[in-house]
N, C-alpha and C positions, 0 to 999 in steps of 0.2 A: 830660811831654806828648808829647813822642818814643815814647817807647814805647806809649801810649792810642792815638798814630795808627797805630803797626802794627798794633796788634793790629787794630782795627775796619779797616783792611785785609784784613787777613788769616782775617776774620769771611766780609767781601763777597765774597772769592774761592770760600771756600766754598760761599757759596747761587749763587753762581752755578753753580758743578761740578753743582752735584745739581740747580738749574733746569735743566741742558744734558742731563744724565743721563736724565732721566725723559722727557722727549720722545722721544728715539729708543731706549728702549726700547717705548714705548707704539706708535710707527712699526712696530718689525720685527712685535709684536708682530700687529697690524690688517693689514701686509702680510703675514705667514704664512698667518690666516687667511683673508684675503682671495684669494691663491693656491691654499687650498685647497679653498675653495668654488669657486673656477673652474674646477679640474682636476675637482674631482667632477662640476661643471654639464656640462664636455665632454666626460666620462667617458661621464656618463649619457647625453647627447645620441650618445655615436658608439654606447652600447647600444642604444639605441633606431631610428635609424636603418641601423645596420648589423645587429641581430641581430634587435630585435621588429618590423620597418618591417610584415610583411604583416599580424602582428598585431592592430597600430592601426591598419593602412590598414581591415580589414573591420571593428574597434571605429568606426570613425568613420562608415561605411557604414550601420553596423545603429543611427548615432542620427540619420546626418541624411538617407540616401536609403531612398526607402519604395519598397513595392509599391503603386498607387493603381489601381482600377478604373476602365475606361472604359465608361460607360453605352450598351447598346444599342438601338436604334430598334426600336420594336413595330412589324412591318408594319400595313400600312392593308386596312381591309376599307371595300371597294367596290361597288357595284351591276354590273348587267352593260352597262352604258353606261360605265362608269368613273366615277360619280360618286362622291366619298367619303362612307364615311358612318363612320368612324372614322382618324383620324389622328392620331401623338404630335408634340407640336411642344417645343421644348428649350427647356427653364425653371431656375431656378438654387434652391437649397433651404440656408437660412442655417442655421450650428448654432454652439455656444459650447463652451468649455471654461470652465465655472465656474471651476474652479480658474484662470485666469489673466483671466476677466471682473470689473472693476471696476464694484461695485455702486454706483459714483457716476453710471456711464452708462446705469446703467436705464431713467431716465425718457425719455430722448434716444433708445435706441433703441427703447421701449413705442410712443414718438410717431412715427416713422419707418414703423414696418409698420403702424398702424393698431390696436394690442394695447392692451388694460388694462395701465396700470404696474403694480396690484397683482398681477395672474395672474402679469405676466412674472417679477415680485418674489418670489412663492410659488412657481415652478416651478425657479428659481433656486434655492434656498433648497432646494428639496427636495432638487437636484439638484449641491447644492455640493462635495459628498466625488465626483464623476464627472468622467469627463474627454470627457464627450460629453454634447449635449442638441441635438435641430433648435430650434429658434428657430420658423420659420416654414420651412414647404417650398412648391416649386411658384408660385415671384415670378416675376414677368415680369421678366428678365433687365437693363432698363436698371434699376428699382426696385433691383433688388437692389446692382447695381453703385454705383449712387449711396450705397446704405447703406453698403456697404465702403469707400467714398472717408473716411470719418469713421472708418477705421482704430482702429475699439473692439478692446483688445488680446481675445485670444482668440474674436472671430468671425470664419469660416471660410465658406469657398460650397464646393458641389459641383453638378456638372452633369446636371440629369437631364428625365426624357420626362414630359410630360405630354399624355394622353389627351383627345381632344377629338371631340365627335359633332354635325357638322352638322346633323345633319338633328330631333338632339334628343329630344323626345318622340314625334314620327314613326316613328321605327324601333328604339325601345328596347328592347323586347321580343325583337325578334330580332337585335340587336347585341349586347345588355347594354350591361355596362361593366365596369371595371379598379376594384381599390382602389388608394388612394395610393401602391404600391409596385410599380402596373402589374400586378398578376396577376391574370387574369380573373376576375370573380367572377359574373358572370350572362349568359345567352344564349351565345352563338357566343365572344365573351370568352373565355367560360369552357370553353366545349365544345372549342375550340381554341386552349388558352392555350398548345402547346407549340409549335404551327407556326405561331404569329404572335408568339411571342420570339423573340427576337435571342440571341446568344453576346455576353456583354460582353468588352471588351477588359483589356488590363495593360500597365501603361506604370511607368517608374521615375521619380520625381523625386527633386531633393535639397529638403527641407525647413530652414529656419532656426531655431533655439529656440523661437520661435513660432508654429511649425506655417505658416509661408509659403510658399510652394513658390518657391522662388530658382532653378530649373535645370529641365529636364523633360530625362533622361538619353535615354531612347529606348523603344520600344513594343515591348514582348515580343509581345503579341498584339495582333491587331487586332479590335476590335469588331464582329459580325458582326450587319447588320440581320436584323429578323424576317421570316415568309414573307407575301406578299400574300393576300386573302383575297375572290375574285372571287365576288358571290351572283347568287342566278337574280334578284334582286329589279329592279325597276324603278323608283327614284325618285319618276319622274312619278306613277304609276300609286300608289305609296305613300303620297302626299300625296292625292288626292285621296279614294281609300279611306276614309282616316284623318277627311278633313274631313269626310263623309260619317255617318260613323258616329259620330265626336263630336256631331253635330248630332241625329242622335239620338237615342241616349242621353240629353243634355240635355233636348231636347222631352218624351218620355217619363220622364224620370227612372227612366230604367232601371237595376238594378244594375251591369252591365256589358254589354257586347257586343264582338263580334267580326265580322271581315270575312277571307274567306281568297278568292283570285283565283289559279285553275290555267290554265296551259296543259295544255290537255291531250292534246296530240301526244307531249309529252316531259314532264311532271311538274311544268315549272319553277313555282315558288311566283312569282309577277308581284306580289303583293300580300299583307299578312298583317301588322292590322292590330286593335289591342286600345283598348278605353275603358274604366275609366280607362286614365292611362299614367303614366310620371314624366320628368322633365330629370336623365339622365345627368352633364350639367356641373356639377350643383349637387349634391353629396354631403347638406347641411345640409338638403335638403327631401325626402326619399328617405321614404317609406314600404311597408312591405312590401305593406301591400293593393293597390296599384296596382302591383308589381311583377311580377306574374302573368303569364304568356305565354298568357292563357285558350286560347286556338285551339288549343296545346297541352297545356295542363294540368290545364284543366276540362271535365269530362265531363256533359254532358245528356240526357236523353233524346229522341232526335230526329222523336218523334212520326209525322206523314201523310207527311213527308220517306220514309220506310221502305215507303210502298205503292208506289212506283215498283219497288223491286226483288222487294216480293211479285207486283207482276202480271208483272214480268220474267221471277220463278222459273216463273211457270204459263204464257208463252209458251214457252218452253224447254223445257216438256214437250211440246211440240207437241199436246199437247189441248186446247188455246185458240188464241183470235186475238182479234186488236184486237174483234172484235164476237162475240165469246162473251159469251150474255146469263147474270146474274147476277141469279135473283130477290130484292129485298134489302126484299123487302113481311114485316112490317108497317112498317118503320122502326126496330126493334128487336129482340134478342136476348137473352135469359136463359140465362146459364152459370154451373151453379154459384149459389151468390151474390150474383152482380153483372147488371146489364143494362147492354150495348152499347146507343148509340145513334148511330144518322145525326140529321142536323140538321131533314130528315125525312126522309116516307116517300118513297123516291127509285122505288118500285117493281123492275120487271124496267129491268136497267142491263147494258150492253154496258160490256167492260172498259173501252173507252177514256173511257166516262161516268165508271165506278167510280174513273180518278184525275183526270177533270174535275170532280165534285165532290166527290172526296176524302172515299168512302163508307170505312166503317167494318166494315158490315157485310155489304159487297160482299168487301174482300181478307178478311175472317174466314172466309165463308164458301168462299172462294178457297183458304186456310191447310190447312183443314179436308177439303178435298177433296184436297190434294196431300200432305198429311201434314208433322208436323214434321223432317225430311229433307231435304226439298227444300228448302223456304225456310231451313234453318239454311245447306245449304249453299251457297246463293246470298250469304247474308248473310257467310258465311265465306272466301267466295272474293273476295267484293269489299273484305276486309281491314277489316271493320268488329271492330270487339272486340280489335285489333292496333294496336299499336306500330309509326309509321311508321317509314322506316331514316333520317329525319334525324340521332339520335345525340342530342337535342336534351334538356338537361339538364332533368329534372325530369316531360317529357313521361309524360300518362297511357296506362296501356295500354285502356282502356277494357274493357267488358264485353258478354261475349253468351254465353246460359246456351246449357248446351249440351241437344239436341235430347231424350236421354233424359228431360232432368228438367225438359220441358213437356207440361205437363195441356191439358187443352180448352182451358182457360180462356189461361194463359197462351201458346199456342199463337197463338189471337186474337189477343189484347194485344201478342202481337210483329209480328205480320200490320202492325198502325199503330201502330207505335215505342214501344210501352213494355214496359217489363223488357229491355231493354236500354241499355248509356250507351257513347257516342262523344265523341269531341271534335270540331271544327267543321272539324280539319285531315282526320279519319279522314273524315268527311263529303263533304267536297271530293273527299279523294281516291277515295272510291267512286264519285262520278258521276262521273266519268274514263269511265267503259265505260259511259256511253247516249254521251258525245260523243267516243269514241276509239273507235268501230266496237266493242264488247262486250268490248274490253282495258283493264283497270285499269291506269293508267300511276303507278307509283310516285313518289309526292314526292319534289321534290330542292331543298333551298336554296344548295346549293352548283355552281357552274361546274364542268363537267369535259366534255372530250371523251368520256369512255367514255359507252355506249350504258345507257340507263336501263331496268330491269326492267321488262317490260308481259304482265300474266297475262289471255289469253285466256277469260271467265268468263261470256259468252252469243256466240252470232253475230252475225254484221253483221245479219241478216236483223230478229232478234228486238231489238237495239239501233235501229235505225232505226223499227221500231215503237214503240220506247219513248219516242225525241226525237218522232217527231209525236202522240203522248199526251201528252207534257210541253206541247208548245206549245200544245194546248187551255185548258190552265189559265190560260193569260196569256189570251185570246182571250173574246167576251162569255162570261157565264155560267160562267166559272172564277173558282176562287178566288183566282187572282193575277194578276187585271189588271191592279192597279197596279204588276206586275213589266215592263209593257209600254216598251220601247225604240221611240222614231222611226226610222222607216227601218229596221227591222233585227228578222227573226223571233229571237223567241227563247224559252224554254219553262224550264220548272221545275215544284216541286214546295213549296206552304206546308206547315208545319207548325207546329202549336201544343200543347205538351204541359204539363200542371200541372205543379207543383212537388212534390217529395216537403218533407212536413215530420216534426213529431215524432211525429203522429197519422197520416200516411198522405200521401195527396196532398192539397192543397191548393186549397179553390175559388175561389180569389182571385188565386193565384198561379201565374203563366204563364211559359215560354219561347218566343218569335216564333224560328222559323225560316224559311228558303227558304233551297232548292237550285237550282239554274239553271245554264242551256247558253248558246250563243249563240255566232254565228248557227245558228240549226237548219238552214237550208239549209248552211252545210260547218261542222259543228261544232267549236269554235277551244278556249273558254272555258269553264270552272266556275266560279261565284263561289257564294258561302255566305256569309249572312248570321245571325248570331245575337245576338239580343236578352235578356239574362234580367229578368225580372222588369217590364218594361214598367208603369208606373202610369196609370191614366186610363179615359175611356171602352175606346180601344183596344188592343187586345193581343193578337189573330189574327196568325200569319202573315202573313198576305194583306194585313194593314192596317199591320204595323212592318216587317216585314222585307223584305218585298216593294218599296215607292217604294226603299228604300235598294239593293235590288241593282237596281232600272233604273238611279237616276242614275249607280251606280259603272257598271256595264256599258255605259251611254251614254258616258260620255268614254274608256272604257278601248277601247271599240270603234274610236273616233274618233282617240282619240291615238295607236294604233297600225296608224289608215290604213287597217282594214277596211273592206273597200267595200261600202254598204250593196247590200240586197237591191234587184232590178231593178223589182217592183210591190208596192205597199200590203195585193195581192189574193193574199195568200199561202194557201197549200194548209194546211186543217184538215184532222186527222183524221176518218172520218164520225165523229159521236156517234148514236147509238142510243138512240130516243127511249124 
């Protein structure tokens, strides 16, 4: 028994040796390695630090600080009172990274901006392998901020201009407008899209995995506004134009019309004004038909408007005067193939008759005596069949044949406005020289102090003849007395020309013109009024175009403080019976 106890003694001594053993081997064992992971962790840590530090400093630069654009401000184009009539104002424009948007927040965010869940759901989806999509651009700033409070992972804002035109369908035509990206696309917009951008800025930030901007380092460049864009236009005088001519077109159901209002001292366009038109602010109702700048892009033929400057051309030969009589018996003329006629037989007509009632057969017979020379180059020098120097995108150059290649016939026909086309601006700008003493004063829609182009192309002598013949016409027994203004002499010229169609001209289908001065006593004003297509009993001149340049010329008179004439009993030309 003695001996059974050593030994199981001496059993226990042993498992204990090799219980004791094996633990502190397993100890040195875990602390070697565990030393020697530390010496490499600070090994590597002093490599890094000591030898690649500028390396990782710019690796960590090119993931979490960007270059970011800073959006520049489009200058403002204004009137010449200063009113605005385009301005950008800063809007915020949302976009996603698919790759880190959760398609459980579609619907929350579809409801938020006002969007179909399905579109937002299918644009998502197309757009899932991208690490860019706008969302929605152009939010009014508190909207948008409130969506970003709801911290949907991977939506993002950026800051930008949005385009805005008070004055709206008023002045579209000669503003334009911007696409969503700010780049002029129509009018002055576009004709001067390089001096009314801005230079955008650059600024550094530090970004967080999530594309957050956590830091704004500092602004390399500063964003530089666009240039201002001051017009000869006048607001006032643009609005009432506009209501003017709306109101017409309407009553009439005319195709379009147009209204152009010169000074004519200096060129400035006061007025220049289209129907249809469209709203700039609404992209979603924009059609091309109504986007036409007609005044400059559409060409007409400007029919009796055009014997003011054939009887111009034959005072300027000094072989006429206001009362050089014109036999214009029988009331009509066979040329060629065709017969002329007056409305009737007007007989023996003194010139200043021939544009009181707007004989046919009077300036043909006028044509015809001075040759086609003279009158082309009357027609020439008052810049008709030319491209004004507005610059003005899209603008027609119009047409005037030249003098070699008119026959009798057409010779005539140019004599009262056909075979030739202008536009309603080239128009305007020829009557410039009856009310700027016989100096065409070049159109200008832009402000500048430099001195504006004015071509000398009859004398004062023969221009002042020409305004008190113009003023017959307004006065009884002219054809535009419904061009007559209260208080205030003023004169012009109707005109009514067919349409050309696919057969020729058309007997149904008309242009209402009138050209006008005012006041004849110190002549200020040009206004032009053009009507196409007039429907109805009326369609004359005299009967559409003509009330709408009194009323505009009555308030434009008025709003800009001309003082009317001193008696009712204002000085006619004689007429010659």
């Amino acid at each position: 028994m003695a001996k059974s106890r050593t030994k199981k003694s001496a059993t226990s001594a042993n498992k204990e040796v090799v219980a004791y053993n094996i633990p502190v081997w397993r100890f040195a064992l875990v602390l070697s390695v565990f030393v020697s992971l530390l010496l490499l962790v600070a090994g590597r840590m002093g490599y890094l630090h000591l030898v690649q530090q500028s390396f990782l400093v710019a690796q960590g630069e090119q993931r979490m600080v960007r270059e970011e654009s800073i959006a520049a401000v489009r200058g403002d184009i204004k009137d010449r009172n200063g009113e605005a009539l385009a301005v950008s104002s800063p809007v915020m424009s949302l976009w996603l990274n698919p790759k880190l948007f959760n398609s459980e927040n579609t619907q929350k965010l579809a409801t938020s901006l006002g969007m179909s869940n399905a579109k937002l759901a299918r644009r998502l989806k197309r757009n899932k392998n991208q690490g860019f999509m706008y969302v929605k651009r152009h939010l009014p700033p508190e909207l948008a901020e409130k969506i970003l409070s709801y911290k949907f992972p991977g939506l993002f804002s950026e800051t930008e201009y949005r385009r805005f035109y008070p004055a709206s369908a008023v002045t579209a035509h000669v503003v334009g407008m911007t696409n969503i990206d700010g780049k002029g696309q129509e009018g002055l917009e576009l004709a001067y899209d390089e001096w009314l951008q801005g230079a955008p800025g650059q600024q550094r930030v530090v970004k967080d995995l999530l594309g957050n901007v956590i830091k704004q380092l500092n602004v390399s460049a500063i964003a530089k506004p666009g240039n201002e864009l001051k017009l000869t236009l006048d607001l006032r005088l643009q609005y009432l134009a506009y209501r003017e001519l709306k109101a017409v077109v309407q009553a009439h159901k005319a195709n379009w019309g147009s209204a152009v209002l010169l000074d004519a001292r200096n060129g400035d366009i006061l007025a220049l004004v289209n129907r249809p038109s469209y709203n700039p602010n609404n992209r979603s109702t924009l059609d091309p038909k109504t986007m036409r700048n007609r005044a400059l892009t559409d060409m007409v033929e400007p029919g009796s408007t055009m014997k003011a400057f054939t009887v111009a051309a034959a005072l300027k030969n000094k072989k006429y005067n206001a009362n050089t009589v014109i036999d214009t018996s029988p009331g009509y003329m066979r040329i060629k193939h065709k017969t002329i006629r007056d409305h009737r037989n007007y007989g023996e007509m003194s010139l200043t008759k021939v544009i009181t009632k707007s004989s046919n057969i009077g300036v043909a017979k006028l044509a015809h005596e001075m040759g086609a020379e003279n009158l082309w180059t009357m027609l020439h020098d008052a810049k008709l069949g030319q491209a004004t120097a507005l610059g003005f995108p899209g603008e027609a150059v119009g047409k005037l044949p030249y003098p070699q290649k008119l026959d009798k016939l057409g010779l005539a026909t140019l004599s009262f406005g056909y075979g030739l086309a202008v536009t309603p601006l080239q128009l305007a700008q020829a009557y410039t020289a009856f009310a700027n003493k016989g100096c065409v004063q070049e159109a200008r829609l832009i402000m500048t102090n430099a001195q504006v182009p004015c071509d000398q192309i009859m004398s004062q002598s023969v221009a002042k003849n020409m305004t008190e013949m113009l003023e017959t016409v307004t006065q009884k027994g002219g054809t535009g007395t419904r061009a007559k203004v209260e208080g205030y002499r003023v004169g012009g010229k109707t005109g009514t020309s067919h349409k050309v169609g696919k057969e020729g001209y058309q007997d149904s289908e008309y242009t209402a013109i009138f050209a006008g001065i005012a006041p004849i006593s110190d002549p200020r004003f040009v206004l032009v009024v053009v009507i196409d297509r007039p429907q109805g009993q009326e369609y004359y001149g005299g009967e559409v175009a003509a009330p709408v340049f009194g009323r505009i010329m009555e308030e434009a008179l008025r709003t800009l403080q001309i003082a009317p004439d001193q008696s009712q009993d204002f000085h006619v030309a004689e007429v010659s019976q």
